[in-house]
C-alpha positions as CSV (number, residue, x, y, z in Angstrom):
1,X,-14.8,-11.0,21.5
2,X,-12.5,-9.1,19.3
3,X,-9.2,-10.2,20.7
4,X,-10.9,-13.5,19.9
5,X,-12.3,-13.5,16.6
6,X,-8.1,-12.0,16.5
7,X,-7.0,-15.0,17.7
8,X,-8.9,-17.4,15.2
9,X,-7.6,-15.7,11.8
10,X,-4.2,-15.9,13.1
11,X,-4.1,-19.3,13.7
12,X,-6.0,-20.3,10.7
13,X,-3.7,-18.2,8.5
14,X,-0.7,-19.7,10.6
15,X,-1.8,-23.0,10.1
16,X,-3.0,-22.4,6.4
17,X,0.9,-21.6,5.9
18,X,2.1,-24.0,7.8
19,X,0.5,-26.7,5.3
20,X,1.9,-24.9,2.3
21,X,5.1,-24.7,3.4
22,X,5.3,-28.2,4.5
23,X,3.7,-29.4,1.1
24,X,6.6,-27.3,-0.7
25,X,9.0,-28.9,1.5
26,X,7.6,-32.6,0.5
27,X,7.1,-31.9,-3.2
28,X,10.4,-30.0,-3.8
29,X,12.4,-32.9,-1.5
30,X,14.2,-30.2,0.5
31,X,14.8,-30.3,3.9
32,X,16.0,-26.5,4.4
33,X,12.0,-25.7,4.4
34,X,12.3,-27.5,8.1
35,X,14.0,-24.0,9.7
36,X,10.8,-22.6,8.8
37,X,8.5,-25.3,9.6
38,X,10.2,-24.9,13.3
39,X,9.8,-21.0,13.3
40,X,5.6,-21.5,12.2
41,X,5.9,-24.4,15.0
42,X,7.4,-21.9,17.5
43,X,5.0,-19.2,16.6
44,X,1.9,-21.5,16.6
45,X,2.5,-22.9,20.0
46,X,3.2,-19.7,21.9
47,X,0.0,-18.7,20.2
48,X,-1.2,-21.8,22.1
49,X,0.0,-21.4,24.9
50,X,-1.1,-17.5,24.9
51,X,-5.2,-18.9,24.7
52,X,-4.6,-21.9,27.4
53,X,-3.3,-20.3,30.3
54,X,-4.7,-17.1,29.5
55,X,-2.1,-15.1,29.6
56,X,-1.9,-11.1,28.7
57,X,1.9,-11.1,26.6
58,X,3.3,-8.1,25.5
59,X,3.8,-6.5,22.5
60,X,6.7,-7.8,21.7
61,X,6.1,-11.4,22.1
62,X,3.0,-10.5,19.7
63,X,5.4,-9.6,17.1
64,X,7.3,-12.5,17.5
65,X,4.0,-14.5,17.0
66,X,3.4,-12.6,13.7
67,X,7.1,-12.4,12.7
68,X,7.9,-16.4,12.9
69,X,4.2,-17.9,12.0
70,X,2.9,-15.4,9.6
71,X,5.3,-12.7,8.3
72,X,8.8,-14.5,7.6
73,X,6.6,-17.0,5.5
74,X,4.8,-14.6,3.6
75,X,8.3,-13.5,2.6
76,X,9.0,-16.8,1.3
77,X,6.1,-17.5,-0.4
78,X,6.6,-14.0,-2.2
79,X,10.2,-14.8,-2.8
80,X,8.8,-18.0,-4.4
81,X,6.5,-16.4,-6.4
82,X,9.1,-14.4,-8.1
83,X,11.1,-17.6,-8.8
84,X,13.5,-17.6,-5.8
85,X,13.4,-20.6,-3.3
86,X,14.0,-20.6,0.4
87,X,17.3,-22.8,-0.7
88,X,18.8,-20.1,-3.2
89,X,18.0,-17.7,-0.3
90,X,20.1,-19.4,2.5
91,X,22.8,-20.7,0.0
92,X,23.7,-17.6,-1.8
93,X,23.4,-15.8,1.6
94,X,25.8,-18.7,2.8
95,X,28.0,-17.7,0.2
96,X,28.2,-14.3,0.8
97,X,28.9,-14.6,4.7
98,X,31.6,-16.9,3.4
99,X,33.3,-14.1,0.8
100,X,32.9,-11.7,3.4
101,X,35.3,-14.1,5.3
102,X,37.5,-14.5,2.6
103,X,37.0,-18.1,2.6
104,X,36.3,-18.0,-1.5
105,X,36.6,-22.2,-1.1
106,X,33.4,-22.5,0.8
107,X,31.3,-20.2,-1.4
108,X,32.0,-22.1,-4.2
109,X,30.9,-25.2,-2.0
110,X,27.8,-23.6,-1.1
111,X,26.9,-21.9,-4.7
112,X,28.0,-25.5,-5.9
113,X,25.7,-27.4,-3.5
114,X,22.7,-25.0,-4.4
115,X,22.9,-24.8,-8.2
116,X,23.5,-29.3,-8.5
117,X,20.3,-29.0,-6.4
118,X,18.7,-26.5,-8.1
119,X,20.0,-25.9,-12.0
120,X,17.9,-23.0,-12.3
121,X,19.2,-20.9,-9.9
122,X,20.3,-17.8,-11.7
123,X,21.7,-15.7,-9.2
124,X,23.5,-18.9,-8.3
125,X,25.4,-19.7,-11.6
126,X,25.9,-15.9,-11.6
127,X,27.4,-15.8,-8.3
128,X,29.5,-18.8,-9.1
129,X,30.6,-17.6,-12.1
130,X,31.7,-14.1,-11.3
131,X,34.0,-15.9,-8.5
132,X,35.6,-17.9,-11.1
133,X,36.5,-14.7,-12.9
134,X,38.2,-13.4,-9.8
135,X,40.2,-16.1,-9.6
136,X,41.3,-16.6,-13.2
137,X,39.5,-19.8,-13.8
138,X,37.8,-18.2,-16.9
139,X,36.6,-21.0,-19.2
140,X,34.4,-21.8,-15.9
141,X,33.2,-18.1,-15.2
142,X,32.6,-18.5,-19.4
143,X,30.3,-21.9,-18.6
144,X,28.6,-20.7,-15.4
145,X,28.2,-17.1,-17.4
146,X,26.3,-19.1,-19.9
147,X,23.9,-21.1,-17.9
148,X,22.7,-17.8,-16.5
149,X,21.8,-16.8,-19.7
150,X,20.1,-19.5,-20.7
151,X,18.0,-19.0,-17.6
152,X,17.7,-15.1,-17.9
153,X,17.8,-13.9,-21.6
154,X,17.9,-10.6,-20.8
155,X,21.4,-11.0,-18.7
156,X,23.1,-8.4,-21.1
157,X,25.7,-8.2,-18.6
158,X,26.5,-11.5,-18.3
159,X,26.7,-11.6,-22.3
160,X,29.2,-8.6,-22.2
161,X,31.2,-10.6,-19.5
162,X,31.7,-13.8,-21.3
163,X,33.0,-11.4,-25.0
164,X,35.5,-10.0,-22.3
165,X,37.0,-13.3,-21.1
166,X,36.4,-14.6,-24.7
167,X,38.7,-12.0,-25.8
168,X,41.4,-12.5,-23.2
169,X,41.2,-15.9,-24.0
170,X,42.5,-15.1,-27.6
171,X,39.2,-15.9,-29.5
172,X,38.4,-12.5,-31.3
173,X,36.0,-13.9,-33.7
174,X,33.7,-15.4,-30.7
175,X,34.0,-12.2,-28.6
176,X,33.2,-10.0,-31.4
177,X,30.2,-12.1,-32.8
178,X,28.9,-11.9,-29.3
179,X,29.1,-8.1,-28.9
180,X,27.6,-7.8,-32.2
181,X,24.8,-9.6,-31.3
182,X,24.9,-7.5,-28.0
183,X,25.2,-4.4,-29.3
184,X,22.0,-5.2,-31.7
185,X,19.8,-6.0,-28.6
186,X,21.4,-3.2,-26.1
187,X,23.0,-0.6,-29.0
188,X,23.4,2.2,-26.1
189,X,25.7,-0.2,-24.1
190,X,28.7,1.3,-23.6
191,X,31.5,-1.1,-22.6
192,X,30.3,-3.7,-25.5
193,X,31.2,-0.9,-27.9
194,X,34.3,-0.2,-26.7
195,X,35.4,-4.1,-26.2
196,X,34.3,-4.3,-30.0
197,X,36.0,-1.2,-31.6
198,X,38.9,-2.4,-29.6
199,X,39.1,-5.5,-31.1
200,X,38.0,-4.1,-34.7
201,X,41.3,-1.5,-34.4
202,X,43.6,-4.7,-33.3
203,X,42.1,-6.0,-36.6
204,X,42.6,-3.1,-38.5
205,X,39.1,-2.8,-39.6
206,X,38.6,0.5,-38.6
207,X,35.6,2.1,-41.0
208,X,33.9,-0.8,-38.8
209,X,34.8,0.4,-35.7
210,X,34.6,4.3,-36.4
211,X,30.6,3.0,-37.3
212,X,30.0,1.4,-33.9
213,X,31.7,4.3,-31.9
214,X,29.1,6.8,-34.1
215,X,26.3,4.7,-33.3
216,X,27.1,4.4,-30.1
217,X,27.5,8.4,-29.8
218,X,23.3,8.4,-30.1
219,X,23.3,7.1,-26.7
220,X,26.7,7.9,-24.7
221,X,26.9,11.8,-26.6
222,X,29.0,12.6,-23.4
223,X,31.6,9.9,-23.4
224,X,35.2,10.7,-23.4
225,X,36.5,7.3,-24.6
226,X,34.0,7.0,-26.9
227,X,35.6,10.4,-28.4
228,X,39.6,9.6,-27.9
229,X,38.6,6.3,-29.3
230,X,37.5,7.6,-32.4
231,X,39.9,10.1,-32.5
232,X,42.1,7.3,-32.7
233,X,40.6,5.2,-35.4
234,X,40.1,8.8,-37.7
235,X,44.4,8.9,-37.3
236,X,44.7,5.3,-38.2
237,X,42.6,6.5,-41.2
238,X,44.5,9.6,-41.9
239,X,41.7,11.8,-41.3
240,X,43.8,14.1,-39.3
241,X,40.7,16.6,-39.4
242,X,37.9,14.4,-37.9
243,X,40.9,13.0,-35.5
244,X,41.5,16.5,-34.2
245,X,37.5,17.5,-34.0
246,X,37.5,14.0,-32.2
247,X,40.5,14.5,-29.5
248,X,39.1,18.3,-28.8
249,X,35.6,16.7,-28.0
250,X,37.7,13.9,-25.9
251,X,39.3,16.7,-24.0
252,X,36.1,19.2,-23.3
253,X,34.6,16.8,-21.4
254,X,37.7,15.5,-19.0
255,X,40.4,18.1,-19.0
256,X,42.1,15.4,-16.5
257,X,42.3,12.7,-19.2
258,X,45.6,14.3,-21.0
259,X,46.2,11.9,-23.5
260,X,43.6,14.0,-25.8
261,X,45.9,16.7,-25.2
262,X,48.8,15.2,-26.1
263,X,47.4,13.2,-29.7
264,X,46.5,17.1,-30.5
265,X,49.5,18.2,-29.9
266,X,51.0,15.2,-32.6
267,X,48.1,16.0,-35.1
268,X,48.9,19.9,-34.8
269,X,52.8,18.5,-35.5
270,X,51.5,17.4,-38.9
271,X,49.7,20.4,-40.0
272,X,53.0,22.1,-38.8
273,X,51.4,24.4,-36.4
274,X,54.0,24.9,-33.5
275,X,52.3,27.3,-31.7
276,X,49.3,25.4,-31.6
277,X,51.1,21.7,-30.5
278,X,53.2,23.8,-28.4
279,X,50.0,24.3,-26.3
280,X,48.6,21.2,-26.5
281,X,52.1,19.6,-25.2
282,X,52.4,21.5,-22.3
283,X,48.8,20.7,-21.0
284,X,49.2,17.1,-21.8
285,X,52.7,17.3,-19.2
286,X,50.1,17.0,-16.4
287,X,49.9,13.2,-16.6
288,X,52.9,11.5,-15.1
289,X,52.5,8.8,-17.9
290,X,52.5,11.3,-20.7
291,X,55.4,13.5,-19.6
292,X,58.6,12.5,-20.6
293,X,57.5,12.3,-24.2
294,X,55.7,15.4,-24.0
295,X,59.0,17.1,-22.7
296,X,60.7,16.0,-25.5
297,X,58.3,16.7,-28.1
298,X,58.4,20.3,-26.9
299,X,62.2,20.1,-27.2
300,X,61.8,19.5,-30.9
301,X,59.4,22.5,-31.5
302,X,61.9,25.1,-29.8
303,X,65.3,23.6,-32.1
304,X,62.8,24.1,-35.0
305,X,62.1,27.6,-33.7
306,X,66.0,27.5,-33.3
307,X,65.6,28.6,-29.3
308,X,68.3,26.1,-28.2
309,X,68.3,27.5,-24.5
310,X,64.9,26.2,-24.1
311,X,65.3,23.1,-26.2
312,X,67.8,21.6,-24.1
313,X,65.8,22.4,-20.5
314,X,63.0,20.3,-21.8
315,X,64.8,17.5,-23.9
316,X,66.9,17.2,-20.2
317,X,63.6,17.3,-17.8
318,X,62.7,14.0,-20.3
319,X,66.2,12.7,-19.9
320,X,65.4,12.7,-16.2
321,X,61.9,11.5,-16.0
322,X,63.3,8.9,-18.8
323,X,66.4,7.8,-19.5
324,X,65.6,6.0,-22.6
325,X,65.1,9.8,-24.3
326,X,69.0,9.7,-24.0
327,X,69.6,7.2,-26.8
328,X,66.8,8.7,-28.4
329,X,68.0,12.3,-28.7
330,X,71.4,10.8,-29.5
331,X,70.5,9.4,-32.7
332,X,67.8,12.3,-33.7
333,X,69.7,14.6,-36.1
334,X,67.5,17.3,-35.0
335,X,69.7,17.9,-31.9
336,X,73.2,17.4,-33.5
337,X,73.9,21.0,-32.4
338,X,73.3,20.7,-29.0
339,X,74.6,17.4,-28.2
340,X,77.4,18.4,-25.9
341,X,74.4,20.6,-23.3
342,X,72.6,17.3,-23.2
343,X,73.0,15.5,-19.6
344,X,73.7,11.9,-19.8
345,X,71.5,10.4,-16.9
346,X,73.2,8.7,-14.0
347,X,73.1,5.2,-14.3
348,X,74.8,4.6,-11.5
349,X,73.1,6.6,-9.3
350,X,70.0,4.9,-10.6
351,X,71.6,1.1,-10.4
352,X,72.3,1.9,-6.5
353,X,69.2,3.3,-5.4
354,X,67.6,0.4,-6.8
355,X,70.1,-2.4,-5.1
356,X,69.4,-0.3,-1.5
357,X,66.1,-1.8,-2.2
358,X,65.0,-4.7,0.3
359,X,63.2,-7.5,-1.7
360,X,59.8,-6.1,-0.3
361,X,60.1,-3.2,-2.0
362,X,61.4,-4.4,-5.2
363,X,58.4,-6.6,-5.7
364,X,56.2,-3.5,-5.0
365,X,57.8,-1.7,-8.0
């Protein structure tokens, strides 16, 4: 009796779904509801079968029962219900097995196919629009960026994507109205405020930009750019004392970022403190990118201290890292009196260690 009364509310509930999802196929026109008609249909008649011959199936052809009649609609409907179709499902899914394949053509066919079909999909435009970007094609990744938007208001990402391509695109006014807007809905977002006080310091409205990095500071109080960047804008300002306050912050919380050393070294330059931007020079020789001027930096300080010995090993270590220091050394009076210890770099050795290059690895450089 019980493995009957089982069998009755299964098949009323598969049929019950059956109906729905066979009336959302009919009023939505879409024919990708059939896959799942056929799975209910599968389901159902196993079920069927199960009752007529009286057979005793196992546990695992149960599940299957539940799994294509009952569960993997229920999963639908819920996806429905939360204002994803079965169609945005399979498509973006589509899509994805496609990326994964590297065939970036045929998700864009798919995403394409799905969002003509259904202009509300959100995660479609989305989808569609952050493959754009990849591929350069930003006025589209802009247009697709914007339709999801319009369908999700609170896409903040998608609002700080299009400022970014905006920006790259050359229209500063756009991309900073945007990320004002932005920053007035999501304040503590960090990447809009650095996008913005990067284009307010190309514009040299600094006050402006030293306002946003302060706000921003209420919610990011940890943030190392957020610091260097300010320390920045204070330098463009003059305020060598907030600048330095600013960098020493920057470098407290990533001693692996040097470039905080090194502006600290230059600030302490100005306030004439050797000893200090000594320091500060020789931790910022650390990073590769910062070396060669750090090098010769410290060459200044020791033919200011008059220690020419020391002087010339570090305005040669930059020489070597860089040849351009050569011509730069030669015309900086400071060094007059050390000229003839100065190594002149080895073009030649340079010029043919570059032509023993194959083309291969001359394109890598």
């Amino acid at each position: 009796m019980k493995m009957l009364f089982e069998k009755i509310i299964f098949n009323v509930l598969a049929f019950s779904l059956f109906i729905l999802i066979f009336f959302k196929m009919i009023k939505k026109n879409d024919t990708n509801y059939v896959i799942i008609l056929c799975m209910q249909a599968i389901g159902i008649l196993i079920s069927f079968i199960e009752i007529i011959f009286k057979l005793n199936i196992g546990v695992f052809m149960k599940f299957l029962i539940y799994l294509l009649s009952v569960i993997i609609p229920v999963i639908i409907i819920y996806f429905e219900y939360k204002g994803i179709s079965f169609s945005e499902i399979i498509y973006i899914s589509l899509a994805k097995i496609a990326l994964l394949m590297k065939d970036s053509k045929g998700a864009k066919n798919f995403l394409i196919t799905l969002v003509t079909k259904y202009p509300e999909s959100y995660y479609g435009h989305k989808m569609l629009a952050e493959i754009y970007e990849k591929e350069g094609g930003m006025r589209k990744a802009i247009d697709e960026y914007v339709q999801a938007i319009q369908i999700n208001k609170k896409d903040y990402n998608s609002y700080y994507k299009i400022s970014y391509l905006l920006n790259d695109l050359g229209k500063k006014k756009e991309a900073s109205q945007m990320l004002e807007e932005l920053l007035r809905k999501k304040p503590e977002m960090l990447d809009a405020t650095i996008l913005l006080g990067d284009i307010y310091c190309e514009q040299e409205r600094y006050k402006e930009a030293s306002n946003i990095y302060n706000e921003a500071l209420k919610y990011n109080p940890a943030s190392y750019e957020l610091y260097y960047n300010m320390g920045i804008v204070y330098t463009m300002l003059n305020d060598f004392k907030n600048a330095k306050s600013c960098y020493e912050k920057a470098a407290a919380i990533n001693t692996l970022l040097y470039n905080g050393y090194y502006n600290l070294a230059q600030i302490s330059l100005i306030y004439n403190d050797l000893e200090e931007a000594e320091k500060y020079f020789m931790q910022s020789v650390l990073s590769k990118d910062i070396e060669p001027k750090a090098y010769y930096n410290l060459a200044k300080i020791y033919m200011i201290r008059g220690d020419k010995e020391n002087a010339v090993k570090f305005l040669n270590i930059a020489i070597e890292l860089d040849h351009n220091f050569y011509d730069k050394a030669d015309k900086e009076p400071l060094f007059i009196p050390v000229k003839s210890y100065i190594n002149y770099p080895d073009m030649e050795e340079e010029q043919e260690k570059e032509s023993n290059l194959t083309p291969k690895e001359i394109k890598v450089q």
